[in-house]
VEXGUVEX-577264 format. One record per residue (C-alpha): residue in three letters; x, y, z. Coordinates in steps of 0.05 Angstrom, whole numbers, always signed. Layout:
<pts>
<resn: ala&east: X&north: Y&up: Z>
...
</pts>
This chain:
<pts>
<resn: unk&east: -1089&north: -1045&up: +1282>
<resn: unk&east: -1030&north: -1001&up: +1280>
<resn: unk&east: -1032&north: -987&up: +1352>
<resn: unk&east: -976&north: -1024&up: +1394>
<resn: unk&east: -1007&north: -1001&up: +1458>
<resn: unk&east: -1074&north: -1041&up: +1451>
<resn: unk&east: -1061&north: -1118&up: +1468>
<resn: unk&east: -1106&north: -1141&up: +1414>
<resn: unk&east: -1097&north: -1091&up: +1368>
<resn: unk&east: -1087&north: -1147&up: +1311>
<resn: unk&east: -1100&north: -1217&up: +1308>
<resn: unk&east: -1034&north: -1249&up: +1330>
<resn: unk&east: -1053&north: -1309&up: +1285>
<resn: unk&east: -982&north: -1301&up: +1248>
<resn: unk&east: -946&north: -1356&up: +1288>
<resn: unk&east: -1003&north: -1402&up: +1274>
<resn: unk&east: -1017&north: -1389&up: +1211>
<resn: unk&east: -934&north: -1409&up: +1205>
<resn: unk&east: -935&north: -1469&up: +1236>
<resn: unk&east: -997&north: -1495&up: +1211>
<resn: unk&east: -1039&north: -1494&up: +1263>
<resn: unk&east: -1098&north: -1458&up: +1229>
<resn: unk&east: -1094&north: -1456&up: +1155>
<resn: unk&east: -1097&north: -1396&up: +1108>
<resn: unk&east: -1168&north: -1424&up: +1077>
<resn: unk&east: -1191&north: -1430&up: +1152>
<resn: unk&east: -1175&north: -1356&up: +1161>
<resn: unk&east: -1206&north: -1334&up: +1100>
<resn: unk&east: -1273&north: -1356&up: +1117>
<resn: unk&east: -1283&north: -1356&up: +1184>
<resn: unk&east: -1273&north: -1271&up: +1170>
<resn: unk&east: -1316&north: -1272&up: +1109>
<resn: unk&east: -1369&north: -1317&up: +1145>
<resn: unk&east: -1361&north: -1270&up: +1209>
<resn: unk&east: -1422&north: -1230&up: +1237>
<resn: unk&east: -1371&north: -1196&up: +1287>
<resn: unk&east: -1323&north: -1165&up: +1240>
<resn: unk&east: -1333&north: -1104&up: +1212>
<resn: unk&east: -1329&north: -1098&up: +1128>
<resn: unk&east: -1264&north: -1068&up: +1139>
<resn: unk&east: -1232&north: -1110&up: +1187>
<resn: unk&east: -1260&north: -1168&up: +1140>
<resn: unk&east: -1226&north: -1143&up: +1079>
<resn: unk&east: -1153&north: -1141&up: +1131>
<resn: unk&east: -1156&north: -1202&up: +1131>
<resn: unk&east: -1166&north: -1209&up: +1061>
<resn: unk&east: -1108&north: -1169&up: +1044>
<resn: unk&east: -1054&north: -1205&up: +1092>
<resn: unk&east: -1078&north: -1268&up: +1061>
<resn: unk&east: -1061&north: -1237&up: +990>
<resn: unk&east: -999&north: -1209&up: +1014>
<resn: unk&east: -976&north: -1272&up: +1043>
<resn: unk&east: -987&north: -1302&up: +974>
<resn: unk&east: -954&north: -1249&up: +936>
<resn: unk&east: -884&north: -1264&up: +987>
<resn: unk&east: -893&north: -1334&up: +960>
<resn: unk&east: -889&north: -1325&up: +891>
<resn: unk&east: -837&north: -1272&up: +909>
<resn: unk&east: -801&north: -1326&up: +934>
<resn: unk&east: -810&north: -1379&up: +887>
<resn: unk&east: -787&north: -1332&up: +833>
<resn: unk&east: -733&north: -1299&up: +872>
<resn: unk&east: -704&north: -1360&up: +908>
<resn: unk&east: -648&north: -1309&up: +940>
<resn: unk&east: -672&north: -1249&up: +962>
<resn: unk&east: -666&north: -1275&up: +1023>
<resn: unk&east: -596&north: -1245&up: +1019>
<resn: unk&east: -594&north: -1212&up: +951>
<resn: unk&east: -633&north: -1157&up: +922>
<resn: unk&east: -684&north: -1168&up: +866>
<resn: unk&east: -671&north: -1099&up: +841>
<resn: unk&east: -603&north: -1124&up: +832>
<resn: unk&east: -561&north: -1063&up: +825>
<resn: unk&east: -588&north: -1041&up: +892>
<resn: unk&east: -526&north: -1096&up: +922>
<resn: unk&east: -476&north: -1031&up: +899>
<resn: unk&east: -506&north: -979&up: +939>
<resn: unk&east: -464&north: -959&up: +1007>
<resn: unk&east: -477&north: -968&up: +1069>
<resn: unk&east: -442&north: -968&up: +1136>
<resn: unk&east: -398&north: -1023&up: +1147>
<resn: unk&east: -344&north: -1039&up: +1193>
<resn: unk&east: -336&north: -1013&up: +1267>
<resn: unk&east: -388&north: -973&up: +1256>
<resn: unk&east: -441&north: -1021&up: +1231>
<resn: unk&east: -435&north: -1062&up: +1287>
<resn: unk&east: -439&north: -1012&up: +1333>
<resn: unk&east: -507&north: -986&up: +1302>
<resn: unk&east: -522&north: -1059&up: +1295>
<resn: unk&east: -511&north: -1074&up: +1359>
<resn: unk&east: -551&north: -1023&up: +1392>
<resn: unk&east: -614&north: -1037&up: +1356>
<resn: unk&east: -620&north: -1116&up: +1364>
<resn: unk&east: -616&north: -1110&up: +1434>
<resn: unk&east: -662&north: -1048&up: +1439>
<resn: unk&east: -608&north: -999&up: +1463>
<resn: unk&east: -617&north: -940&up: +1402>
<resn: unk&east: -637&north: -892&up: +1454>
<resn: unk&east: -697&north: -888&up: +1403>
<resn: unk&east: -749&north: -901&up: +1463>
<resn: unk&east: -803&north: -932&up: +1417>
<resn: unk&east: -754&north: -970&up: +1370>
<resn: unk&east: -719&north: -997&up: +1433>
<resn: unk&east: -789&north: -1027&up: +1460>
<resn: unk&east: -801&north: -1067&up: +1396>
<resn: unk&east: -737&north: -1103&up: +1397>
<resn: unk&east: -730&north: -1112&up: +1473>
<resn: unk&east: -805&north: -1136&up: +1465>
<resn: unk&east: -781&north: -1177&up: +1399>
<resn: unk&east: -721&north: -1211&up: +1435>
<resn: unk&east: -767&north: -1238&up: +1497>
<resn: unk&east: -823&north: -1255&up: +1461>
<resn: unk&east: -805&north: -1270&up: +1385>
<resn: unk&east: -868&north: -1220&up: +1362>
<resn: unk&east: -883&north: -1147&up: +1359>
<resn: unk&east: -938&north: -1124&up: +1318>
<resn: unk&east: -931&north: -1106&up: +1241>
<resn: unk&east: -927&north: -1025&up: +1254>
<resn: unk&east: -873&north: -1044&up: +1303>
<resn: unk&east: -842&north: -1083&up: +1264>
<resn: unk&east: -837&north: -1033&up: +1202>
<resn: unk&east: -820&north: -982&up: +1254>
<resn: unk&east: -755&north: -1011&up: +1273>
<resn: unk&east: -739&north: -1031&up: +1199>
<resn: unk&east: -746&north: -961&up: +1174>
<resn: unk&east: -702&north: -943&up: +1232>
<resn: unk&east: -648&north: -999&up: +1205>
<resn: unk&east: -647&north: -975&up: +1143>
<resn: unk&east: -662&north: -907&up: +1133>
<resn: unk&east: -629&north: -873&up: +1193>
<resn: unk&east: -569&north: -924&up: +1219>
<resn: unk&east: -559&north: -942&up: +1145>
<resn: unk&east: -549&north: -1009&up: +1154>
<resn: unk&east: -551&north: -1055&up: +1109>
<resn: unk&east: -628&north: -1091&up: +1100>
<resn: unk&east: -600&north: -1162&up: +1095>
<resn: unk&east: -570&north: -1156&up: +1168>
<resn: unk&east: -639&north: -1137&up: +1199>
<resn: unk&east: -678&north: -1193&up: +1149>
<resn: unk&east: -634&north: -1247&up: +1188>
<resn: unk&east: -649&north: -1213&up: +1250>
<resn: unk&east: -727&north: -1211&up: +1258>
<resn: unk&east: -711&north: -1283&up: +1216>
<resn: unk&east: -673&north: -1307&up: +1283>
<resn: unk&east: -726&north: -1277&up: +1336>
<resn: unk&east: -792&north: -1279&up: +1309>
<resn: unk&east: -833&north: -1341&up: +1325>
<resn: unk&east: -878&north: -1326&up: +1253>
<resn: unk&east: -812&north: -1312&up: +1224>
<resn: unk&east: -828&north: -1337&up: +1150>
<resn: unk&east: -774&north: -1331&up: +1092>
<resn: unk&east: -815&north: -1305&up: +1044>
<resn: unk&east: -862&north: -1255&up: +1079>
<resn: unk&east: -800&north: -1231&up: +1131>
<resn: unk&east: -749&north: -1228&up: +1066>
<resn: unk&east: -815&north: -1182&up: +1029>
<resn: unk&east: -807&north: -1136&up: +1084>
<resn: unk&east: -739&north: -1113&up: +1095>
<resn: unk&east: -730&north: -1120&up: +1011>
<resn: unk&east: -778&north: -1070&up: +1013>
<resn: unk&east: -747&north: -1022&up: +1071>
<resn: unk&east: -680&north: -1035&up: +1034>
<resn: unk&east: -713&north: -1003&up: +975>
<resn: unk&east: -691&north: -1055&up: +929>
<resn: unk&east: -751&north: -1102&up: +936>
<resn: unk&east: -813&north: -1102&up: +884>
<resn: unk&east: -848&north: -1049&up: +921>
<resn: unk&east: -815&north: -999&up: +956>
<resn: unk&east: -842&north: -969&up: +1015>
<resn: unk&east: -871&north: -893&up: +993>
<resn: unk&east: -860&north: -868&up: +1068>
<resn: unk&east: -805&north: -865&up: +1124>
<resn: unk&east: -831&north: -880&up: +1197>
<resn: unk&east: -807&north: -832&up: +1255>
<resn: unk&east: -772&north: -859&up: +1311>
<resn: unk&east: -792&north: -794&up: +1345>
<resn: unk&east: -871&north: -796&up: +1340>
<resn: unk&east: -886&north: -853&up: +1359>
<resn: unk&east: -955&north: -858&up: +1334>
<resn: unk&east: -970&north: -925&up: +1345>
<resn: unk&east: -956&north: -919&up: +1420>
<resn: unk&east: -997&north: -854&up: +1432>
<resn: unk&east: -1013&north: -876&up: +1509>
<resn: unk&east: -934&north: -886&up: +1525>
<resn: unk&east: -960&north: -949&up: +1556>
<resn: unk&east: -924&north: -999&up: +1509>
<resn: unk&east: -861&north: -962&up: +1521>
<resn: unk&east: -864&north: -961&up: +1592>
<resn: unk&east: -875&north: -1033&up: +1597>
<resn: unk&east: -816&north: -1054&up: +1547>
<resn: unk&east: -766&north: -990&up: +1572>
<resn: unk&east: -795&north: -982&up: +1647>
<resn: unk&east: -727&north: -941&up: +1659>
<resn: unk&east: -768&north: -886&up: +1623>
<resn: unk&east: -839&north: -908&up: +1662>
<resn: unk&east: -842&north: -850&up: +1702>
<resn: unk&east: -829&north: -805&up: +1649>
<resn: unk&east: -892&north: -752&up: +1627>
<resn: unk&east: -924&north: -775&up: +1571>
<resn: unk&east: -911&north: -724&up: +1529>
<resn: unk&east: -834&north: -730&up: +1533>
<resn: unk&east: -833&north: -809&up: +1539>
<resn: unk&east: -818&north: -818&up: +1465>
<resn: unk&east: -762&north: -768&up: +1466>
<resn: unk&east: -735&north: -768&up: +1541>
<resn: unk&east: -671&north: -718&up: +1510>
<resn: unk&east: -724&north: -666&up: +1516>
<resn: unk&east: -749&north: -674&up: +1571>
<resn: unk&east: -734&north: -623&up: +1624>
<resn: unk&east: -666&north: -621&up: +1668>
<resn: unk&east: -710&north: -619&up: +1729>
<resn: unk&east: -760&north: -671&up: +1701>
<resn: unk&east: -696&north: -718&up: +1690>
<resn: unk&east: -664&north: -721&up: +1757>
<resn: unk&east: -730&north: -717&up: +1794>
<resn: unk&east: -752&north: -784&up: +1763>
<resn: unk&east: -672&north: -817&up: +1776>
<resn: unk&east: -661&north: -810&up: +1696>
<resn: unk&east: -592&north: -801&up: +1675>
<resn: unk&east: -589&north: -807&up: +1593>
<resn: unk&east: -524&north: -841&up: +1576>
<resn: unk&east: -528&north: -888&up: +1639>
<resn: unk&east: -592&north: -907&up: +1657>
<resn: unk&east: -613&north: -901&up: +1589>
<resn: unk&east: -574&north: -896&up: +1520>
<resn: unk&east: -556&north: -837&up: +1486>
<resn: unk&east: -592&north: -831&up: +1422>
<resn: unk&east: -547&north: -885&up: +1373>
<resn: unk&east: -549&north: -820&up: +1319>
<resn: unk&east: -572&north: -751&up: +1338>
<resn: unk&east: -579&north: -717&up: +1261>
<resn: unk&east: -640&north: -756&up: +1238>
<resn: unk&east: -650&north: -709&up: +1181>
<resn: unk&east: -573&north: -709&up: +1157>
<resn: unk&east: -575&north: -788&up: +1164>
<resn: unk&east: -635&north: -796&up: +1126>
<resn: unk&east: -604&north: -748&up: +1068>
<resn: unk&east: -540&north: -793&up: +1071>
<resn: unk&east: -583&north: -855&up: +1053>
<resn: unk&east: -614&north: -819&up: +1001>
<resn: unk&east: -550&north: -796&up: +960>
<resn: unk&east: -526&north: -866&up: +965>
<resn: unk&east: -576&north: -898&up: +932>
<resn: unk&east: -582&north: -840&up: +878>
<resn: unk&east: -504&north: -851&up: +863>
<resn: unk&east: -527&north: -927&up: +862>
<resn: unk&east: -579&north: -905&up: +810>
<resn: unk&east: -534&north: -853&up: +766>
<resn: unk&east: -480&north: -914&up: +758>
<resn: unk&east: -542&north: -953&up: +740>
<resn: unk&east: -569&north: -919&up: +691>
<resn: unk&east: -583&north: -987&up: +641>
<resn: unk&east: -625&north: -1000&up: +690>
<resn: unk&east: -674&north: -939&up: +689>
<resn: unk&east: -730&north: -924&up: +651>
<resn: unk&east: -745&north: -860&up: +617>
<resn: unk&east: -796&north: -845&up: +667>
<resn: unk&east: -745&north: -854&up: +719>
<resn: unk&east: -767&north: -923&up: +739>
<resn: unk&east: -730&north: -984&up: +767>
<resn: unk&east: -722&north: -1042&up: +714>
<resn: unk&east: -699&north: -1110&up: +733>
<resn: unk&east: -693&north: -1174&up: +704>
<resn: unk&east: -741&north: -1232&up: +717>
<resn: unk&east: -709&north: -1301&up: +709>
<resn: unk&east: -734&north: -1318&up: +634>
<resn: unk&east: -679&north: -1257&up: +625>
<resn: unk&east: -736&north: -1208&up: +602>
<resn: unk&east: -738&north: -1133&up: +635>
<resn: unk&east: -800&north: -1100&up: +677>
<resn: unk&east: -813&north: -1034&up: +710>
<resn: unk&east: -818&north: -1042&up: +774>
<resn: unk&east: -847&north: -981&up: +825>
<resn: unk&east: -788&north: -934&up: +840>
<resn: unk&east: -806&north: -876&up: +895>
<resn: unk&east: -809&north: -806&up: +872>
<resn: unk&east: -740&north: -777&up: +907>
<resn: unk&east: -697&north: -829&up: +874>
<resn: unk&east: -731&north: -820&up: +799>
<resn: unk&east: -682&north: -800&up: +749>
<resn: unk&east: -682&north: -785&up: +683>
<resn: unk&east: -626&north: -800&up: +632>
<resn: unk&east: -576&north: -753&up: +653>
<resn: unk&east: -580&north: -767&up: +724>
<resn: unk&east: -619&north: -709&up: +750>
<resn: unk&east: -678&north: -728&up: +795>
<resn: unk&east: -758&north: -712&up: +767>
<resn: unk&east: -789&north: -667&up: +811>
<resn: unk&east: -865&north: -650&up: +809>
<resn: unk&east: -888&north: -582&up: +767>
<resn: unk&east: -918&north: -534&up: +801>
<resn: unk&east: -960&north: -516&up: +740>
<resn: unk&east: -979&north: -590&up: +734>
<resn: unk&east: -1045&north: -580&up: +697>
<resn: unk&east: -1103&north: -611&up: +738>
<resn: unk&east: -1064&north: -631&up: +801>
<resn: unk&east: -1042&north: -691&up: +754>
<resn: unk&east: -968&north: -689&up: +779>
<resn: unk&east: -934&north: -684&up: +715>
<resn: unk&east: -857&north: -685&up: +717>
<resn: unk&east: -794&north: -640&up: +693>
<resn: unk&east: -727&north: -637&up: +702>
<resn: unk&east: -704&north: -587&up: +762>
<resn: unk&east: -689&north: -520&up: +734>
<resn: unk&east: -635&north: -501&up: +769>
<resn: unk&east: -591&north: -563&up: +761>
<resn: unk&east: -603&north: -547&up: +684>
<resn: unk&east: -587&north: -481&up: +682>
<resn: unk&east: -523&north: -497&up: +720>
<resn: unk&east: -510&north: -554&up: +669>
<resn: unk&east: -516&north: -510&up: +613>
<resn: unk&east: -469&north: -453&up: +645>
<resn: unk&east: -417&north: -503&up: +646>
<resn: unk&east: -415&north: -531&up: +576>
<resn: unk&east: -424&north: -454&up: +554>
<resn: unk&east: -354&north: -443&up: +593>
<resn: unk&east: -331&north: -505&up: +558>
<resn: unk&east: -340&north: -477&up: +492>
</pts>
């Protein structure tokens, strides 16, 4: 189902089941009744129905995070703003990152109002992680395009790439690989400027050959973009500092484990999942795992190094 390249790959019942033109109980048993559909694909469909719910009472609990972050510190960390954020901005609504894969799910997004859910996380991930741009500005996005686009299940989503939602997503999606379109054929029907392009290079055309290039009429920076951001690995580290400061000037809102807490509307505090690289402990170092952990159990301690640095300067001090 996380193949882009497959037309029916998933279901596609999202729009309808938005609308109201087949109902969520429908759904439900028509799968568990099938004699077509595999256990697994039976229990999919099981599990979007849940999550659907669980956006819901997101929701109705969290009547703003349409716009607002639950984990409500998370509206203080930095992100790129100004000149700059519209030109990232820019670029990826109308499918021009130079990101050959990310650019096919919003070209495909804009003339159709759908792309499939690995798309879809794909080009959030992308938003967030690499152009560091601010969630709420792709959430009204996808919220303007999509013709399933739901508040609560769309506003779930991009909470949840902005890493300030109830569950923060545990991975960051390549614009590079391009897994999901392993044929190349989904990309060379929503960028056919690259559709003569090998497959092996399609998903990252600045690597393709010289000769390759001009053979096929490719000229990167006019006929296609020039990759939005270059550094991938020195954006991604810039996103992850910023929300660390966030965290550090947070810290009445950390656990001792390192965990997120935030407050639920009757004004009590919960822990909420918190992903390992931005776990920090009360003096705003981050947990790493032990490599002595006993039985693989992924115990925690402090990093060494930032410790031994710490105490070298209060010895100086004294």
């Amino acid at each position: 189902r996380s193949r882009a390249d497959l037309e029916w790959s998933t279901s596609k019942l999202s729009a309808h089941l938005r609308i109201g033109t087949i109902s969520p109980n429908e759904v439900y048993y028509k799968a568990m009744d099938s004699a077509s559909l595999s256990p697994e694909e039976i229990k999919t469909f099981w599990r979007r129905l849940v999550w659907r719910d669980l956006a819901y009472y997101q929701l109705f609990t969290f009547p703003l995070m349409r716009e607002t972050s639950i984990r409500a510190h998370y509206e203080n960390t930095e992100w790129v703003t100004g000149n700059e954020e519209k030109r990232r901005l820019e670029a990826w609504k109308w499918g021009k990152t130079g990101y050959p894969i990310v650019d096919a799910g919003m070209r495909e997004l804009y003339e159709t109002g759908w792309m499939t859910q690995s798309v879809r996380m794909i080009a959030a991930s992308f938003l967030t992680e690499y152009l560091r741009v601010n969630w709420v500005k792709g959430c009204e996005w996808f919220h303007y395009t999509l013709v399933d686009a739901d508040s609560a299940i769309n506003a779930m989503m991009w909470q949840n790439a902005g890493r300030s939602g109830i569950d923060q997503w545990n991975f960051v999606m390549s614009p590079e690989n391009a897994s999901q379109d392993s044929s190349g054929e989904y990309t060379k029907r929503w960028v056919p400027e690259l559709s003569s392009l090998p497959k092996g290079v399609i998903h990252r055309p600045w690597q393709a050959p010289k000769a390759v290039l001009e053979r096929e009429g490719i000229v990167l920076g006019k006929t296609y973009p020039h990759r939005i951001v270059k550094n991938l690995k020195e954006e991604r580290a810039k996103s992850v500092e910023h929300v660390l400061s966030m965290r550090r000037s947070s810290q009445e809102f950390n656990n001792e484990r390192g965990y997120d807490l935030i407050t639920l509307p009757n004004g009590e505090r919960t822990v909420v999942f918190t992903e390992k690289e931005y776990r920090l402990d009360q003096n705003g170092d981050v947990f790493v795992k032990s490599s002595s952990s006993k039985g693989g159990k992924g115990l925690y301690k402090k990093k060494q190094e930032k410790i031994r640095k710490r105490s070298e300067k209060r010895q100086r001090r004294r």
